[in-house]
Structure formats: structure tokens, C-alpha cells
Phi, psi and omega in degrees: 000138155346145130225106290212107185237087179313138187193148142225144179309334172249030153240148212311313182276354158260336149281345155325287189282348170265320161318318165268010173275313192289336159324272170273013159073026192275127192270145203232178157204108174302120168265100199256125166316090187212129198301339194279341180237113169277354178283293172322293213285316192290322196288300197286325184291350184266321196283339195203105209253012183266353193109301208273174179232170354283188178215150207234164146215117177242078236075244205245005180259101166262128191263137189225165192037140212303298218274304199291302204310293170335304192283341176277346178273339170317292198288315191278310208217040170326154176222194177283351179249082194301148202263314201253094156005133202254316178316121153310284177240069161238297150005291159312333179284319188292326179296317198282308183306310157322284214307310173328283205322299200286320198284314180264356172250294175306314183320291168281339177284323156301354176260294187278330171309309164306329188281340197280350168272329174339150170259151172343124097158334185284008164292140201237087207250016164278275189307001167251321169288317181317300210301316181316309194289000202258342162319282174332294188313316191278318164325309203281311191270309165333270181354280222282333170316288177277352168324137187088316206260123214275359186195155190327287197262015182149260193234315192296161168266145181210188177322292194326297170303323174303319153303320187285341190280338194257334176304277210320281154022284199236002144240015143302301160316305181305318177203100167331130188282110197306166163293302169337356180215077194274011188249318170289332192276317185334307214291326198292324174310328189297309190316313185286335162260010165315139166302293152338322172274322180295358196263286181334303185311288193297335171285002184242344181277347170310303211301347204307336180294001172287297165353085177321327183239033152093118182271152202264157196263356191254042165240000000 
């Protein structure tokens, strides 16, 4: 069966999922989320009354959130390259690296880039300075973490790298990753010269003048 992927290229949790599509060459047909095309937007708002994105449909089955969305092309439509671990717990480890990502990372980095959209007086600069520190904190347990290690949970690419590549990514813009945590910036270089992410990286790049708070020239 088909498979039908609401997306836009340039968010962060849609390049997630184009990092395990693009990973196994797995074929697709991007449905791209654009105010300009009302079918699609009308097609994706019936199918999913929540909004977010990205979203799959496969066939006639639809998977929501970025993390779930993965874990069903592991199971429905695996390739040579597995995302999810066969090991249990190493499995649990990639899962957990996921939740960082998304959670301790994507989170404040997406807290201050939204705020930086905000109109006059609705700006939240309690809740944006919490998010830098909470950047600082994960970086700094990021470091000591991959220290050693060529990809999040070891020598494989895995879910966990899918996440971690566009978070890194795009709070990096938000909060420069310091030099002093040279094992995280390394980590962040690989990612970025994956092929899969670097395929993502350049398909994203017409969008960067959108970037509220100004996009940096050195990605």
C-alpha cells in the first residue's frame, strides 16, 4: 500500500521522519503542508482534527506522532537499516534517547523560537530564559553521554539519531551548542553529514528566511 506522508520540510519533527524514510530509501509520497494548497490542508485537517504534524497514512491506516510514525515503518515496512533495535535493552535505551531529544531538547528549543513569533506584550521571557537553561543542562549530559560513541546508542544508527538530528540542529540556532562540549558539537557534525539528514538539511533550505530568529550561514 501507499504510503502518504503530510509534512513540511522544514519541521523539525518532519525531518525526523524523513531521516527513517530516507535511511531505507523507503518509498513515499510527500503530501506537503502549504496554506496555498487547500485540498491537501482540508484532506490532512479530516484526517487528523489535531493539526499537528508530521502524519502518515498507510493506506488506509493512519499513525500520528513523529516517534509512533517510525516505529510503525520498522514494523510495516523495515529496511537494512533497523531503527528500533531487536536487543530489548538496547531497544529501551534508543527509546529513552528519543524522549531526550524530543523532550529535553526539541521542547526549549521550540519554546523559544515560538516565543520569538509572539505579537507585542504575549512574549514569555520567564519561560525563555527556563528554556536556554534547560538547553545548557541537556547539552552539558548530552556531552558526557556520547563521548566515545559514533551515534546516540552506540555504533548503529538508529530512532534515537533520528531525533537527535534536526533537535540539535535547530537549537543549535536557538542556543549555540558551547565549544567547552566538544563531544556534542562532533555529535551534532555527524548528524548533519549523514546523508539522510543532509538530503533533509538542503530540502529545507529554500524555507530558512522564515526562521524568526534569523538563520546562521554556517549550516
Amino acid at each position: 500500500m501507499a504510503l502518504n506522508l503530510f509534512a513540511h520540510p522544514f519541521s523539525s519533527y518532519c525531518q525526523k521522519v524523513l531521516v527513517a524514510l530516507y535511511e531505507n530509501a523507503t518509498p513515499f509520497d510527500l503530501r506537503l503542508l502549504d496554506r496555498a494548497d487547500q485540498a491537501t490542508m482540508t484532506e490532512f485537517a479530516a484526517l487528523w482534527p489535531l493539526g499537528r504534524f508530521p502524519f502518515l497514512l498507510d493506506g488506509d491506516h493512519p499513525v500520528a506522532e513523529s516517534t509512533i510514525i517510525i516505529e510503525h515503518l520498522d514494523l510495516r515496512h523495515p529496511g537494512p537499516v533497523r531503527l528500533i533495535p531487536e536487543d530489548r535493552a538496547v531497544a529501551l535505551e534508543v527509546r529513552f534517547l528519543d524522549r531526550f531529544f524530543d523532550n529535553y531538547v526539541q521542547t526549549p528549543m521550540q519554546k523559544i523560537v515560538l516565543d520569538a513569533m509572539r505579537g507585542e506584550g504575549e512574549h514569555d521571557p520567564r519561560g525563555v530564559t527556563e528554556a536556554h537553561a534547560l538547553l545548557e543542562t541537556a547539552y552539558a549530559w548530552l556531552d558526557r553521554r556520547i563521548a566515545g560513541r559514533e551515534w546516540a546508542a552506540g555504533p548503529a544508527f538508529t530512532l534515537a539519531d533520528c531525533a537527535a538530528a534536526p533537535a540539535l540542529f535547530y537549537a543549535d540556532w536557538a542556543h549555540p551548542i558551547p565549544e567547552a562540549l566538544p563531544s556534542a558539537r562532533a555529535y551534532r557534525r555527524r548528524l548533519n553529514a549523514r546523508p539522510s539528514f543532509a538530503r533533509a538539511i538542503e530540502e529545507a533550505r529554500p524555507y530558512r528566511p522564515y526562521f524568526p530568529l534569523g538563520a546562521p550561514d554556517r549550516d
